[in-house]
C-alpha positions in Angstrom: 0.0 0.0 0.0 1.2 3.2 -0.8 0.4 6.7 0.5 -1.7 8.7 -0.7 -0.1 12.0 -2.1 -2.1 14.2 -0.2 -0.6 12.8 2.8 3.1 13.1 2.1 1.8 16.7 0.6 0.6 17.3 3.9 3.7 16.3 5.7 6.2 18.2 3.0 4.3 21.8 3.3 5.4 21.4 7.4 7.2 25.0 7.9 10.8 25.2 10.0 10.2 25.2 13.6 12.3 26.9 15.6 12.9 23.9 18.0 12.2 20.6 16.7 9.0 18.8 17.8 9.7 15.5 18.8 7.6 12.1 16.6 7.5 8.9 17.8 5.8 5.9 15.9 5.4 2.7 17.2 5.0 0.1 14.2 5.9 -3.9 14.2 7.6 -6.0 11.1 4.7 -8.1 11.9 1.5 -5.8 11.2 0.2 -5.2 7.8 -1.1 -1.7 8.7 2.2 -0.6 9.5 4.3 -0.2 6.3 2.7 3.4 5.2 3.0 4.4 8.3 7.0 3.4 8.5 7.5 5.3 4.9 5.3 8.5 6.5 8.1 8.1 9.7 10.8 8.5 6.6 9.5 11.0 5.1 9.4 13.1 8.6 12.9 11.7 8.9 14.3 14.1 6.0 13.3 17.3 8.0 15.7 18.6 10.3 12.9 20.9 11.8 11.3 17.4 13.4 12.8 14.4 15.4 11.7 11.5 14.2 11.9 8.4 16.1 10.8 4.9 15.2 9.9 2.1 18.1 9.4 -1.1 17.3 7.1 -3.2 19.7 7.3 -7.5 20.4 3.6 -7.4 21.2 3.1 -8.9 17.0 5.5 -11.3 16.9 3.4 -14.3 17.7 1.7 -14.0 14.9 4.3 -15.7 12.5 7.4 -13.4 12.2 9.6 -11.9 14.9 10.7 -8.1 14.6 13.9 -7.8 14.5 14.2 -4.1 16.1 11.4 -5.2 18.6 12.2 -4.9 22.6 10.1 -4.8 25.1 11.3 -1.5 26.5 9.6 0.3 23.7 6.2 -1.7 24.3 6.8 -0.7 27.9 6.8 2.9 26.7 3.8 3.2 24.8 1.8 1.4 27.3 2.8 3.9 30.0 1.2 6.5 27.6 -1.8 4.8 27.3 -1.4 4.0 30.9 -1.3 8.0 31.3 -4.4 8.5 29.0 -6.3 6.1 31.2 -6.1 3.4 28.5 -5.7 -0.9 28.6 -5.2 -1.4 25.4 -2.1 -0.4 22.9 -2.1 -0.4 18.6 0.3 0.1 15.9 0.9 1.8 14.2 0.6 4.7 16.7 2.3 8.3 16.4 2.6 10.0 19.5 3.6 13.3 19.0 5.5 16.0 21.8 4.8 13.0 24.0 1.0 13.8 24.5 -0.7 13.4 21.7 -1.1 10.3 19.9 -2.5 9.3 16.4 -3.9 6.5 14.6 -2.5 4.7 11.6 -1.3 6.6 8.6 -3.1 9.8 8.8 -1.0 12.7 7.2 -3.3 15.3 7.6 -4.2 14.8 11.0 -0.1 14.2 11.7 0.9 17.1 10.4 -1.7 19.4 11.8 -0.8 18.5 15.1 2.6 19.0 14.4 1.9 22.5 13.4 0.1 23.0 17.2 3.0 21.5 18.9 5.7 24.2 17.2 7.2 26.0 19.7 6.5 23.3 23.1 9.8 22.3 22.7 12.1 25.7 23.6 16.1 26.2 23.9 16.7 23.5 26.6 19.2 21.5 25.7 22.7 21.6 24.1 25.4 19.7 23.2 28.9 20.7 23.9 32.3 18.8 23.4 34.9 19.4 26.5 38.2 18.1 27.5 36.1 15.3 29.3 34.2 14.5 26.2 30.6 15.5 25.1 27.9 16.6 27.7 24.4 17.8 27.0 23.9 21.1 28.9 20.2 21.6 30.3 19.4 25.6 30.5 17.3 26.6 33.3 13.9 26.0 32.6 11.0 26.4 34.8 9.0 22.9 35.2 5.7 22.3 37.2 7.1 19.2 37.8 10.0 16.4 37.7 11.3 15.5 34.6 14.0 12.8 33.0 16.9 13.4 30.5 16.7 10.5 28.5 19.3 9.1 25.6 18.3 7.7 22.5 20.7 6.1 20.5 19.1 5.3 17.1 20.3 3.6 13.5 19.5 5.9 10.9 18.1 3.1 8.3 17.6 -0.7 7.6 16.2 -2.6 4.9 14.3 -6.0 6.2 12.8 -8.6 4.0 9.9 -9.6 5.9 9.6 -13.7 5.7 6.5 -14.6 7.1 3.8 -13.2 8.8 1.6 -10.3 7.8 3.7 -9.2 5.8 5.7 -12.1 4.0 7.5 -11.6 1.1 7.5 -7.9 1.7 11.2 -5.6 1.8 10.7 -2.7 3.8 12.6 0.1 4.4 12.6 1.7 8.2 14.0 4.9 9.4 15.2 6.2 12.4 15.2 3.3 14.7 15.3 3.4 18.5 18.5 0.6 19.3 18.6 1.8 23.0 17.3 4.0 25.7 19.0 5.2 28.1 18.1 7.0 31.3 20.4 9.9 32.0 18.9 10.9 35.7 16.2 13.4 37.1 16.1 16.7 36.1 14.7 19.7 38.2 14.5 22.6 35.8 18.5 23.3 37.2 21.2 24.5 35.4 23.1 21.3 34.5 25.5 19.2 32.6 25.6 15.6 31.6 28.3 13.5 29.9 27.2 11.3 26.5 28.9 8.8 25.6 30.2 8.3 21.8 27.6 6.7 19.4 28.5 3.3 18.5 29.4 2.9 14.9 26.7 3.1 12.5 24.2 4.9 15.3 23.2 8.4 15.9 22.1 9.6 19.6 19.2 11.8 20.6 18.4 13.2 23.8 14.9 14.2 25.0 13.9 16.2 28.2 10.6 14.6 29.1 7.7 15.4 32.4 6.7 12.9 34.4 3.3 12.5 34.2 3.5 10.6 37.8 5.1 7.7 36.6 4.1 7.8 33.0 6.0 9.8 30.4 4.4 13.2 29.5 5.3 16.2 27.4 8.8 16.5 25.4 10.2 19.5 26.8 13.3 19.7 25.0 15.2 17.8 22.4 18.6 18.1 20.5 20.4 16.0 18.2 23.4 14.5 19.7 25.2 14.3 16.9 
């Protein structure tokens, strides 16, 4: 299935943002709903203005063909945001967008629209610097009604699986942005502060995300900045 040009028409016309709003999808090898959704993730993948950030759940591979990105970490995550939503149950594909508002399937308009109303949530929170004691993302002071976690993302830019069996057997599909690791980097209290990264392993790009706490769920991106 491919998109429909209105929707990738609908994602090109996005405007540059002054601080990039932060898109997660969360797709499966293993669901046939999923593969215009992984080329919409690509598409938002080519815009520096946007982070785009695909995370691959293990909740579809009984059903004839294991992911091979899948952990259970990133179905962990989206069902804490259901979790915070008041939700059971969790879907793919699913975009969650600025880490509060989350969309069904493969809908471009209604993506980028709420892109648009999430410009400027993300403000000038986090750096990157390089030291004599390597590379530390620096936190500004922000004002926060609440706690909040610097988290680390280390992601593989792009992989090409042929899918074998399963929903979508016989099918080569191209994914983008891929979530390999997260990494908690500590509490964060709106404070001044300074936290070493370590190097991306070969291959890898790194992203770092200042998220609230919902009370223990995740809730809105604050801040994000390419680590690399």
């Amino acid at each position: 299935m491919r998109l429909a040009p209105l929707a990738f028409a609908a994602l090109a016309a996005l405007p540059a943002a002054a601080d990039p709003v932060v898109i997660e999808l969360y797709t499966s090898q293993g669901c046939s709903s999923c593969p215009p959704a992984d080329e919409m993730l690509g598409q938002l993948a080519e815009n520096d203005e946007v982070i785009a950030l695909s995370f691959h759940v293990d909740y579809w591979d009984w059903i004839g063909w294991k992911d091979t990105f899948a952990d259970p970490a990133h179905t962990a995550r989206q069902r804490a945001y259901a979790a915070a939503e008041g939700a059971n149950t969790v879907y793919t594909p699913q975009f969650i967008v600025g880490g509060t508002d989350g969309i069904a399937g493969a809908d471009g308009m209604t993506l980028a629209g709420t892109i648009r109303a999430h410009e400027g949530s993300t403000g000038d929170v986090l750096r990157m610097a390089s030291t004599g004691e390597g590379r530390k993302v620096m936190a500004a002071e922000t004002a926060l009604t609440g706690p909040a976690r610097l988290v680390l993302l280390t992601v593989l830019p792009e992989a090409e699986v042929r899918i074998l069996h399963g929903e979508n057997a016989g099918k080569d599909v191209t994914y983008h942005s891929i979530v390999r690791a997260i990494d908690d980097l500590g509490t964060w209290d709106g404070a001044e502060t300074s936290v070493p990264i370590p190097d991306a392993p070969d291959g890898m790009r790194q992203v770092v995300v200042a998220q609230a706490l919902d009370g223990a769920y995740p809730g809105a991106i604050i801040g994000a900045v390419r680590a690399d």
